[in-house]
C-alpha positions in Angstrom: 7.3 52.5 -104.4 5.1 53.5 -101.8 3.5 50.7 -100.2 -0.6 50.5 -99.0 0.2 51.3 -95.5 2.7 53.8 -96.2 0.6 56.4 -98.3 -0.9 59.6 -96.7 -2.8 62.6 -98.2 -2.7 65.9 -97.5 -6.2 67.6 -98.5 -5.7 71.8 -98.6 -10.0 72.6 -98.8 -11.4 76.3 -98.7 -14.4 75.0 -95.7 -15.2 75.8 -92.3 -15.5 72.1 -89.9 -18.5 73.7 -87.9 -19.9 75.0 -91.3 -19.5 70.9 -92.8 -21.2 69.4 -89.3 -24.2 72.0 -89.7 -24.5 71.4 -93.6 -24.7 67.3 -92.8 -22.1 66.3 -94.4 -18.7 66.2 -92.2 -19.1 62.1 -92.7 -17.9 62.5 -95.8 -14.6 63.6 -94.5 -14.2 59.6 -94.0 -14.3 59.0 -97.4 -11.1 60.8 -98.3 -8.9 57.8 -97.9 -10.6 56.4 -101.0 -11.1 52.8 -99.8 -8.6 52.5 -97.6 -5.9 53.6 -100.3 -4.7 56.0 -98.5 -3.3 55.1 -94.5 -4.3 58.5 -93.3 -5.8 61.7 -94.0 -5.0 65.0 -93.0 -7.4 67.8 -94.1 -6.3 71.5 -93.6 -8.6 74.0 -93.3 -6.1 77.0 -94.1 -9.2 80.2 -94.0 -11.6 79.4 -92.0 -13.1 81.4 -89.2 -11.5 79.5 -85.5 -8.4 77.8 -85.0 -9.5 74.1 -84.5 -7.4 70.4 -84.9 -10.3 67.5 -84.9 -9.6 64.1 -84.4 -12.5 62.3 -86.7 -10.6 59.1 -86.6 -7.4 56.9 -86.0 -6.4 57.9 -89.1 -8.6 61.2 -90.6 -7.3 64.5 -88.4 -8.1 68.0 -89.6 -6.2 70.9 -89.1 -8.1 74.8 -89.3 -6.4 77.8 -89.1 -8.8 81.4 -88.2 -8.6 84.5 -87.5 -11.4 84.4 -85.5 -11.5 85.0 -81.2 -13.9 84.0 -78.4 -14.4 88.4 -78.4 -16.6 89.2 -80.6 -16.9 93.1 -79.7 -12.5 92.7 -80.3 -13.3 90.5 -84.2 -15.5 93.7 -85.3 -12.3 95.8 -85.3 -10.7 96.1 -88.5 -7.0 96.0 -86.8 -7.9 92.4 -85.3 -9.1 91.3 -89.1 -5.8 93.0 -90.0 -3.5 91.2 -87.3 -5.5 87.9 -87.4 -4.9 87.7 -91.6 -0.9 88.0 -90.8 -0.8 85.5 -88.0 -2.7 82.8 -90.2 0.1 83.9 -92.9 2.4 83.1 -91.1 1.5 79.7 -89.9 0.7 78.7 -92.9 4.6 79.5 -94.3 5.8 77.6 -91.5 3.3 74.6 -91.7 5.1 72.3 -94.2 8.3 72.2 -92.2 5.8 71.0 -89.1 4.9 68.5 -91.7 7.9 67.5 -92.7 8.2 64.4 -90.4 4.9 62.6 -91.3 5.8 61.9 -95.0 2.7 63.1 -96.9 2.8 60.7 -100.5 0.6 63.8 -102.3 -1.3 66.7 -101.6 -4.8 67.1 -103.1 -5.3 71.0 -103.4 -9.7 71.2 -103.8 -10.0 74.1 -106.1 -7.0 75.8 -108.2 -7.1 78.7 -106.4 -5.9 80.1 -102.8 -6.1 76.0 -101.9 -4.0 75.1 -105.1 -1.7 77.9 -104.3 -1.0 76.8 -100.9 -1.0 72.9 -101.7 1.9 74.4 -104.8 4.2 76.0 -101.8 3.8 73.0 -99.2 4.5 70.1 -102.7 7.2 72.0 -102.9 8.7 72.2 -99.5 7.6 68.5 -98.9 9.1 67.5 -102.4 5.8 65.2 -103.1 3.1 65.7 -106.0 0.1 68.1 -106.4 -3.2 67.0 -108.0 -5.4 69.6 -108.2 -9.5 69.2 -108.2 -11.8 70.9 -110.8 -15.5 70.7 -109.3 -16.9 73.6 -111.6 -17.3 75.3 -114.6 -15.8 78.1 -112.5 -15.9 80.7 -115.9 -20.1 80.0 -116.3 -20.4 80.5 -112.5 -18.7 84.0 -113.0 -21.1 84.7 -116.1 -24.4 83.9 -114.0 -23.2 85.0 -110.7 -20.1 87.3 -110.8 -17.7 87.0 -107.8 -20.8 85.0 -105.6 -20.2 82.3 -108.0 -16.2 82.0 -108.9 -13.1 83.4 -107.7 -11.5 86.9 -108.3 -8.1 87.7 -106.4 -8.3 91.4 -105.2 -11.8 92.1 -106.6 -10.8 90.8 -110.1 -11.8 87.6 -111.9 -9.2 88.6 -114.7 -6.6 87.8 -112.0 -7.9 85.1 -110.7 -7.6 83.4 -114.1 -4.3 84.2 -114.0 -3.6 82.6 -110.9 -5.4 79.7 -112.4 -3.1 79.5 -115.0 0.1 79.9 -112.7 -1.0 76.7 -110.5 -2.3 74.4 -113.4 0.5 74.6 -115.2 2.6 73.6 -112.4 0.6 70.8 -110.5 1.3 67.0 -111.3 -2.3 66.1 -112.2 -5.4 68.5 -112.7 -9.0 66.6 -111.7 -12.0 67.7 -113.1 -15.1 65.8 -111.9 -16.6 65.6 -115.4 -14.2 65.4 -118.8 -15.8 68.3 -120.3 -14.2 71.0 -118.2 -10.4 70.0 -119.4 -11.6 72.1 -122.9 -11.2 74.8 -121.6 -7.7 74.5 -119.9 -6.4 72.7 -123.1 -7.3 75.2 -125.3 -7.0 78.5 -123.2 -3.9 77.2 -121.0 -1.9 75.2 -123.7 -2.3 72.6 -121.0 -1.3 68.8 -122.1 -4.7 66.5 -122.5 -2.4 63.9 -120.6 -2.8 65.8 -117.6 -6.1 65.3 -117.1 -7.5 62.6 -115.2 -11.7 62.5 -114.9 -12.5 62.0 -110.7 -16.1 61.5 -110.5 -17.9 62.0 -107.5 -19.1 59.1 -105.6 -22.4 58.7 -103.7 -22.7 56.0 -100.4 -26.3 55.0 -101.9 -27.3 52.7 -99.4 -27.1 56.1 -97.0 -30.7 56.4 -98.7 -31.5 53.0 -98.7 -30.7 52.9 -94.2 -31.7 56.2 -93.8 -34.7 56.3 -91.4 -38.0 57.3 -92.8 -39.4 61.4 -91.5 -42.8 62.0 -92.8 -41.9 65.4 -94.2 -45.5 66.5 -94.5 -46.0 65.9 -91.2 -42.7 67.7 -90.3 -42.8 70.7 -92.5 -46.8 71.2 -92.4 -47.5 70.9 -95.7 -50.9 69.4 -97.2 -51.1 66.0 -98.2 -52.9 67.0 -101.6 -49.8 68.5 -102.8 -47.2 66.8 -105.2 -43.7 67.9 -103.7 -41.2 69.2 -106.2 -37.6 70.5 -104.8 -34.6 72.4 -105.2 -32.1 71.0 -103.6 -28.8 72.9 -103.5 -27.0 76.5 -102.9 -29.6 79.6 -103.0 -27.5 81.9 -105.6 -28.1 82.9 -108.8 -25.4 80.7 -110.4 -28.2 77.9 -109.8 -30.8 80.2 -111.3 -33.0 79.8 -108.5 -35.1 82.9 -109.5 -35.9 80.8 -112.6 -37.1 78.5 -110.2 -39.4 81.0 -108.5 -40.7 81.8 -111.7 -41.6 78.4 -112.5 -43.3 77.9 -109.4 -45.2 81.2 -109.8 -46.8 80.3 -112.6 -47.7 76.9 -112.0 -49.2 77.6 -108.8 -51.8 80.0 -110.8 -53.3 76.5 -112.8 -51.9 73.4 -110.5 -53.3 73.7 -107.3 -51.7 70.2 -107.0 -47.6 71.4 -107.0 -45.7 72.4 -104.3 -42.2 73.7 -104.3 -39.9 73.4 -101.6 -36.3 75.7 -101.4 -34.2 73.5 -99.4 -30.6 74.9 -98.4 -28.9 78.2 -97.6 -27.2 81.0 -99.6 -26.8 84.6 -99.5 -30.2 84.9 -101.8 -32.3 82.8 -99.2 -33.7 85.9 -97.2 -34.8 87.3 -100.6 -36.4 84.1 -101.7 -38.4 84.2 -98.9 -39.6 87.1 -98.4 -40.6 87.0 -102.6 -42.5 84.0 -101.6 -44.2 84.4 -98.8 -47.5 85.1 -100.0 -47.2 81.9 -102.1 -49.0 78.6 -100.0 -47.3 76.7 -102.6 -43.7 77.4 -101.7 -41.5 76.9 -99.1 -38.1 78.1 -98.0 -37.1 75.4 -95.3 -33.5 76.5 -95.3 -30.4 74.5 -94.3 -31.6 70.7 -93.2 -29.8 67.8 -91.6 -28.4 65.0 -94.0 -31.2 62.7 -92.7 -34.2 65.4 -94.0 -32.1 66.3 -96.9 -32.5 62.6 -98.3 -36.5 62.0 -96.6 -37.4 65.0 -99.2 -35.4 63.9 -101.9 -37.5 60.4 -101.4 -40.1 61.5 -101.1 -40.7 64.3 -103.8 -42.3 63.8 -106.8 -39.2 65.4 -109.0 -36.7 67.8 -108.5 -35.8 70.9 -110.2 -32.2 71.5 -110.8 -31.3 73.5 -113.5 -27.5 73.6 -112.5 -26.7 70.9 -110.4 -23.2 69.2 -109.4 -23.3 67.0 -106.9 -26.6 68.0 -106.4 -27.4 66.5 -109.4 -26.2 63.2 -108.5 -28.3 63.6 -105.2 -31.3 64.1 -107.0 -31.3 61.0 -109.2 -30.2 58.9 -105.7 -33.1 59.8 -104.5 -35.6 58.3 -107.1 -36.6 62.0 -108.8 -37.8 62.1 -112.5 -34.9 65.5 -113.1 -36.1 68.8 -114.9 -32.7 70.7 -115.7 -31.1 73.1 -118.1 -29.0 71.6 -120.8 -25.9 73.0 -120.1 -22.7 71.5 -118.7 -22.7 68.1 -117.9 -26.3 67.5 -117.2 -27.0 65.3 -120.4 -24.7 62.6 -118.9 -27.7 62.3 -115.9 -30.6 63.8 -117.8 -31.9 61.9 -120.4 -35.1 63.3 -122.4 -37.8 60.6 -121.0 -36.2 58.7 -119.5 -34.7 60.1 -116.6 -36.2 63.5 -116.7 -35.8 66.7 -119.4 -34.1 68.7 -120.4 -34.5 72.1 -122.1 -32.9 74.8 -123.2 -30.9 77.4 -120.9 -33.7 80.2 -120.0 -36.9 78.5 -121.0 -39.0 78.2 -118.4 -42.1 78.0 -120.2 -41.3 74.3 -121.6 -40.2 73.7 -118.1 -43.6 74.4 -116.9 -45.4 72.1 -119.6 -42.6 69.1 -118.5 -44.0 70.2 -114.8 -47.3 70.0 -115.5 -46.8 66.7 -117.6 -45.8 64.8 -114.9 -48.3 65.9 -112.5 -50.8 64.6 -114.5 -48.6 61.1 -115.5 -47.9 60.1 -112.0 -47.0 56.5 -113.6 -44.3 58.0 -115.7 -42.5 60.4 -113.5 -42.1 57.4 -110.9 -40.6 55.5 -113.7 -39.0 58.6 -114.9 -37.2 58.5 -111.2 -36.5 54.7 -111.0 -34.3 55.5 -114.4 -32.4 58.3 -112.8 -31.0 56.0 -109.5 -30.2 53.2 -112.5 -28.2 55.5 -114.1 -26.4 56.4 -111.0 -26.0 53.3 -109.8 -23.9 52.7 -112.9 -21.8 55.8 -112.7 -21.2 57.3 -109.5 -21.8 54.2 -106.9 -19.2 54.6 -104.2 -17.3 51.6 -104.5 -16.9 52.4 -108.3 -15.9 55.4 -108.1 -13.4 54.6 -105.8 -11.4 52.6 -108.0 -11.4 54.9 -110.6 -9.9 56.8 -108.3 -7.6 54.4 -106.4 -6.1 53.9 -110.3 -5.2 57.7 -110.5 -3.4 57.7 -107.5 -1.5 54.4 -108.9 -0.6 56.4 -112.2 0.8 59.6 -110.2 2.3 57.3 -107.9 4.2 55.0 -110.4 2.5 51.8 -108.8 
């Protein structure tokens, strides 16, 4: 039995540290020891563009292997990609024998991918379990936005399933954030039920509650007169954010009231831009600090997310009435007047009415909003989701 002090987590996750610190959210690196459960953390970082190792506490270290040089002119050569892609091979083989020493109790691979693949070799080497996380419907993200969306190995998303297959059958525990996406796996992967084990994601809500208050009227010049609606997430098509610019479009023509604003990056940000740009009722603010992330969640009127995961969960902590798509998982948050609405996948035009409903009922989108933080107060509150979690752990660990 391992004891409280004794346990120690290896987390294999497909990020970039510098990308986490400009995104806002490297704090919630801390939370990987889920409560204290764990004694330490070690996070590798095994594609990512710099060779880094980041002390971010006593007892949460990160490890990131890159390809990358302080030569830029040298990292546009194809040879150096070439060279640099064997090296980090290389260390990565060798890795678990480094880790060999410090007596990891599990490794936590983030997607079942390249991460599950390399958190298979190093359980194996180590001799310690695998639980591997699901955070996506990673087969509807392919539909709406091909490769941008999911994962294909060598080009193809018919061999990435495959490799799919190969590490879920062979990990100790799969984790999907939301019980609907075992199906899936069950069905297609023959895949025991038992396996499964729901790991909700969990939101530090009194972050919003101690977060100072930014005007963001005042900081992103936008008109008092105008009710702010947002998009808060990823700018790719998987979160069918030209839907979104539809929406706004049209509303804009008759509700001189709305205002839209695009917050976050993505590889379709320039485009959404520049197809807005003549539109005073939109605006494309791009990536933002945690701090104005959570001031324009506060202090929006509702939010728009039509695919949402932890985005989602984002939205209803910050007091939004929620106008989504019902697909996935979103009926769990997004309940038909009471938190928000929900329509149908690809109707925008009962979207807009929902819209313009609640700029006109200003009482019932605030009540609308206060709904949405109940119900996530009740399901995804940190401390709560941390036992849930802490129990897991005691089930793969025989505790």
């Amino acid at each position: 039995m391992n004891y409280i002090n004794d346990r120690k987590i290896l987390y294999v996750v497909p990020a970039d540290y510098d990308d986490l610190i400009q995104k806002g959210v490297s704090n919630m690196i801390l939370d990987r020891d889920e409560g204290g459960f764990f004694k330490s953390v070690l996070t590798l970082h095994p594609i990512a563009r710099t060779n880094q190792k980041i002390n971010i506490s006593e007892s949460n270290k990160i490890i990131q292997f890159g390809w990358k040089s302080r030569n830029r002119m040298l990292d546009r050569l194809f040879l150096t990609k070439i060279v640099g892609t064997i090296v980090l091979t290389f260390k990565l083989i060798f890795l678990p024998f480094k880790l060999k020493q410090i007596n990891f109790t599990v490794v936590r691979a983030t997607d079942p991918y390249l991460c599950g693949l390399i958190g298979l070799y190093i359980s194996k080497i180590l001799n310690i379990p695998l639980v591997v996380s699901i955070h996506s419907d990673y087969d509807k993200r392919y539909t709406l936005d091909g490769l941008k969306g999911s994962f294909g190995l060598i080009g193809s998303r018919r061999l990435g399933k495959k490799l799919e297959k190969f590490i879920l059958n062979r990990c100790n525990k799969i984790l999907p954030i939301r019980s609907y996406l075992s199906s899936n796996y069950i069905k297609d992967y023959n895949i025991s039920k038992n396996k499964f084990e729901v790991f909700p994601h969990g939101i530090n809500l009194k972050s919003y509650d101690k977060t100072p208050n930014i005007d963001i009227y005042q900081k992103f010049n936008i008109n008092r007169k105008f009710k702010i609606f947002n998009f808060t997430g990823r700018m790719s098509r998987e979160n069918y954010v030209y839907d979104i610019l539809e929406i706004a479009r049209k509303i804009s023509l008759t509700n001189k009231d709305f205002f839209l604003m695009f917050v976050g990056g993505g590889k379709e940000l320039e485009k959404l831009k520049n197809e807005s740009k003549d539109i005073t009722n939109i605006k494309c603010v791009g990536f933002q600090s945690r701090d104005n992330v959570i001031n324009i969640q506060k202090q929006s009127y509702g939010s728009i997310c039509l695919m949402g995961g932890f985005s989602l969960i984002e939205a209803c902590a910050g007091q939004n009435p929620i106008l989504s798509y019902d697909i996935e998982w979103h009926s769990e948050l997004v309940k038909n007047n009471y938190s928000g609405f929900l329509v149908d996948e690809g109707d925008t035009n009962t979207l807009i009415k929902r819209i313009k409903f609640l700029l006109e009922n200003e009482s019932v989108s605030l009540k609308l909003g206060q709904n949405a933080r109940k119900l996530i107060e009740e399901r995804h509150e940190m401390s709560k989701t941390i036992k849930i979690k802490q129990n897991v752990y005691k089930r793969l660990l025989n505790e």
